[in-house]
C-alpha positions in Angstrom: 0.0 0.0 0.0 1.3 3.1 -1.0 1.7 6.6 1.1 -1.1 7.9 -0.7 -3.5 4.8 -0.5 -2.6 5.4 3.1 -4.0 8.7 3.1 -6.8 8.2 1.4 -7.9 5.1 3.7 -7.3 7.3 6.6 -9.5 10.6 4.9 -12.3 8.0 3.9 -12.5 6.8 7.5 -12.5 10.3 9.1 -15.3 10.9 6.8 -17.5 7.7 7.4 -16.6 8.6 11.5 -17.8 12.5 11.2 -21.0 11.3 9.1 -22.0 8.5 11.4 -21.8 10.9 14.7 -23.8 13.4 13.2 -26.0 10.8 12.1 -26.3 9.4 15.6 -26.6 12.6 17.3 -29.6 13.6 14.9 -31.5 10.3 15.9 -30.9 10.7 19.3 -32.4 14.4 19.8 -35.2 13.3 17.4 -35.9 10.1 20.2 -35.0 13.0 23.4 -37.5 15.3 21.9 -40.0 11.8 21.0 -39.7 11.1 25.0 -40.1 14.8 26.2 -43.2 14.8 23.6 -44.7 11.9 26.4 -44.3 13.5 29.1 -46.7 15.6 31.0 -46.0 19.3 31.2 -45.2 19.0 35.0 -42.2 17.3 34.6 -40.6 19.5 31.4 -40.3 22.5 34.4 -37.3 23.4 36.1 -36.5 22.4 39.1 -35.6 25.0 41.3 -34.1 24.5 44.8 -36.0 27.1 47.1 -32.9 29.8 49.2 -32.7 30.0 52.7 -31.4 32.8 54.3 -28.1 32.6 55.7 -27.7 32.3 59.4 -24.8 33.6 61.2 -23.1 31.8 63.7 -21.0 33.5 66.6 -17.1 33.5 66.2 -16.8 30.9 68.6 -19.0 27.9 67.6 -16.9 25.3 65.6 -17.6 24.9 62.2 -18.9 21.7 61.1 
């Protein structure tokens, strides 16, 4: 096999590689957004983690 057989083995398989993962990833937002489609609208919310205030401790309690 010659140097530029090489290369074009190694250009044809970066190709087939960068086709079949944009292939994939197509497929696989088309199923996420197919699942999200099933859900009800209560679980496609954000979930948000409620703040509590700060409390301050005195200087000389330990920290845990």
């Amino acid at each position: 096999m010659s140097y530029y057989e090489l290369l074009q083995v190694i250009a044809t398989s970066s190709f087939l590689t960068l086709a079949l993962a944009l292939l994939l990833r197509g497929f696989w937002r088309q199923g996420r957004d197919w699942l999200q489609s099933l859900l009800p609208p209560r679980y496609l919310k954000p979930h948000r983690l409620p703040r509590h205030a700060s409390t301050r401790l005195p200087p000389g309690v330990p920290h845990e």
